[in-house]
N, C-alpha and C positions, 0 to 999 in steps of 0.2 A: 511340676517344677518344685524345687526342694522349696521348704521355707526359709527363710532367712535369720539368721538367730545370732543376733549383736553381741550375745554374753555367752558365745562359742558352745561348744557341742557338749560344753557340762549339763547335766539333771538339773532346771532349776529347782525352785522349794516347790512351787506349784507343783509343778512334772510328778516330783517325788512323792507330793501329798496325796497325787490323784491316784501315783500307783498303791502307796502304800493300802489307800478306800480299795482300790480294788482287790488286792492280794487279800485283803479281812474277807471282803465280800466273798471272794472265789473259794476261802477255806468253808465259808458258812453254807455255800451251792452245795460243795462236795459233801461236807457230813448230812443237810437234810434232803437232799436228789437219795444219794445210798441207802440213807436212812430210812425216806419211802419208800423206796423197792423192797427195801428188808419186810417192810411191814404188811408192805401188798403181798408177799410171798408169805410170812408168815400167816397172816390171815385168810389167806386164802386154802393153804394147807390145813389148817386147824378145820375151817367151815366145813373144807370137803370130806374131812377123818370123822367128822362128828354128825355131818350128814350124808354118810358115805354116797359122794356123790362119786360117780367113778373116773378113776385120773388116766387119761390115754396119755399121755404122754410118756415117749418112750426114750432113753435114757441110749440111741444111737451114738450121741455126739458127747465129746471130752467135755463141752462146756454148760453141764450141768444148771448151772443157774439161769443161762439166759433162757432156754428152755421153759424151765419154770418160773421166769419172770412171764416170756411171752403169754404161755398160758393161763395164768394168773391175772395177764390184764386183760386176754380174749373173753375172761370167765366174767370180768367184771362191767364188760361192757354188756353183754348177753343178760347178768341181773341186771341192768339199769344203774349200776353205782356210779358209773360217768357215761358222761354224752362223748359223741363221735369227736365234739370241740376241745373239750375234756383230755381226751384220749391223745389229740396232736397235741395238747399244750404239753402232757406229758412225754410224749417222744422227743417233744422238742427239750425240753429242759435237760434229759438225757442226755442228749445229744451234747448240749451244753458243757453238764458236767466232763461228758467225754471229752470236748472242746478240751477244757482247765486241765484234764489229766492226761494230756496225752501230745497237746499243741498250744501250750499257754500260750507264746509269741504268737500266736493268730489276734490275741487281745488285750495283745500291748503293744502291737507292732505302731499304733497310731501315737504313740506319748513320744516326746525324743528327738532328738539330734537325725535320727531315721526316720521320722514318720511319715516323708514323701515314698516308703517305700508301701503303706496301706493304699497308693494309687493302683497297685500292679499285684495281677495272681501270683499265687506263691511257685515256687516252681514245680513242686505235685499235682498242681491242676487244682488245687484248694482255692476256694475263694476268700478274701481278708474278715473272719468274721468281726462281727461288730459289736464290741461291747456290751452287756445288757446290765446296766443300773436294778432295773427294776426283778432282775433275776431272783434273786432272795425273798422278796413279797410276794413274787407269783409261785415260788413253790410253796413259802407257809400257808397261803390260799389255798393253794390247791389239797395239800394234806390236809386242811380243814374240812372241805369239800367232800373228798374220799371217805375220809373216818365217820363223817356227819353221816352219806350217803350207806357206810356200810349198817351202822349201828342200826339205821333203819330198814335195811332188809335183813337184820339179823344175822349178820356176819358176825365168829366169833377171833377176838383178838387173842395172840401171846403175850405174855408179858415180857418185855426187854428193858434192861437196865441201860440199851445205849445213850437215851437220851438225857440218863442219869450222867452217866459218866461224861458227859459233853457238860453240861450245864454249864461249868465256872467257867470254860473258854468262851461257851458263846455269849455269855454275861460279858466277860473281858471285852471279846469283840465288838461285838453290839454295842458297849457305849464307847468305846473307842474309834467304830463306823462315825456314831452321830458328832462327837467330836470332832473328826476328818472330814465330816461334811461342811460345818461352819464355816472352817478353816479356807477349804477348796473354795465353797460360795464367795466367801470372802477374798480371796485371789482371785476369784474369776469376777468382780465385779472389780478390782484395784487394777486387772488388769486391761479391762475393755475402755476404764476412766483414762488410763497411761496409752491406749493403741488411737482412741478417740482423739485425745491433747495432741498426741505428737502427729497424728494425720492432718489434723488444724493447722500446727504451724511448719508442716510440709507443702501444704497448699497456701497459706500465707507467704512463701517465699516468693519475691517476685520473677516472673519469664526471665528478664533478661539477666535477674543471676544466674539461675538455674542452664540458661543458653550459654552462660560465659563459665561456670562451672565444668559444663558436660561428664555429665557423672559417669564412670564406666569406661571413660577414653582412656587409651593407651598413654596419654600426654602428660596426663595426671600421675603416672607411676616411673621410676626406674626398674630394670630391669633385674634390682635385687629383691621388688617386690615395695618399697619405701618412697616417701611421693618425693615427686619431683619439685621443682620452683615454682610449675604449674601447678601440682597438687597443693602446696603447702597454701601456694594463693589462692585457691577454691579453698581450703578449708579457712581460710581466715572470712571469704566472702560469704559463705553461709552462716559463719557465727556473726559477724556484719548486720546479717538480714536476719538475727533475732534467731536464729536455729538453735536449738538444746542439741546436748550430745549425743542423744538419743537420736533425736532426729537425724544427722552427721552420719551416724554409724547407719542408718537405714540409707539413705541416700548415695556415701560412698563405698556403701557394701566393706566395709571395715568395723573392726570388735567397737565395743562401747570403750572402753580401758582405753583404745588408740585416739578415739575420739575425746573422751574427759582429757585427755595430755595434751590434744592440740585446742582445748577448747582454756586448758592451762595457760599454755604460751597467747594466746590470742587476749585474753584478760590482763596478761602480764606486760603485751603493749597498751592497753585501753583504758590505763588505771588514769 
């Protein structure tokens, strides 16, 4: 069932905050996911030039790299650089990045005015993936992992300036993450205080308004969409019984903005 959203189908600040943490986040998968493979592939070709270890891999397919990623990471499982567990976290994180570049809307489709739409498969046959928070920790983990394990079986490295040339953005990013994080916690706690309140005084209203109201009956509306004599008396009945406009807008499934104007007039008799 869709959710119901009082302050209409706009981005709120929340919405927007959360996507913005993830959009930081998703650039930071993409350059250290890449990043790693670069290294697994460089290092791996160095070890084997230098210990001419012999490369079967044979150069069939247009797609040169994946090739020599795959056997770069068959190579490192075989020394012991990663475990079998190792190995899936790394496919998976792949997969991941592949996610971001290629189907971001898989991992935003849950934020929004849409988000009843992460109940249902995409129409590919794709399933709705699900956001990963913790995506960014478990790759720098992991390349710590990797590089720690290679060093110790004496794998040798190339040297690459990429992580040079990254530096100032992931700096940028990175505290502008832990900033958006604040921010988000802090929303998402102002907001569970505001869904908690207004469910309190939804269930404080008593039966026999809520029965003389009837919320959702055709009796309540004109047929140009604008409430009737009926509706106008339900909405003074629920501000009566102590309703906030918030509450109003959740009950007669009507905007907040509709409901602060008749929570207006309703004040304007009660002075």
């Amino acid at each position: 069932m869709e959710r119901y959203r009082p302050h209409g189908r706009t981005v709120t600040t929340l919405e927007a905050d959360v996507l913005k943490l993830r959009a930081l986040e998703m650039v930071l998968v993409l350059f250290y996911v890449e990043n790693l493979k670069g290294f697994i592939i460089s290092s791996v070709k160095v070890t084997k030039r230098l210990r001419k270890i012999p490369d079967n891999t044979t150069l069939e397919t247009n797609n040169e790299e994946q090739v020599s990623f795959k056997k770069a990471h068959e190579l490192l499982i075989s020394e012991g650089v990663i475990t079998q567990e190792e190995s899936e976290q790394l496919k998976e994180m792949i997969d991941y990045r592949n996610t971001i570049g290629h189907e971001i809307h898989r991992i935003t489709i849950d934020i929004g005015a849409y988000a009843n739409l992460a109940e249902y498969d995409l129409p590919n046959g794709h399933k709705i993936a699900k956001y990963n928070y913790s995506a960014v920790q478990r790759v720098q983990n992991l390349r710590k992992k990797i590089e720690r394990k290679m060093m110790e079986k004496l794998f040798s490295f190339e040297l690459s300036f990429n992580t040079l040339a990254f530096d100032a953005a992931e700096q940028a990013y990175l505290k502008e993450i832990k900033r958006l994080k604040k921010k988000v916690n802090a929303g998402i706690d102002k907001l569970n205080i505001t869904i908690e309140t207004t469910n309190k005084i939804i269930r404080n209203i008593p039966p026999e308004v809520m029965d003389m109201v009837q919320p959702g009956h055709p009796k309540n509306t004109k047929s140009n969409g604008t409430f009737s004599q009926e509706g106008a008396k339900a909405m003074f009945m629920l501000y009566g019984a102590k309703a906030t406009p918030l509450a109003v807008a959740y009950i007669m499934r009507i905007t907040y903005r509709t409901a602060a104007k008749w929570h207006k007039k309703w004040l304007s008799q009660h002075k």
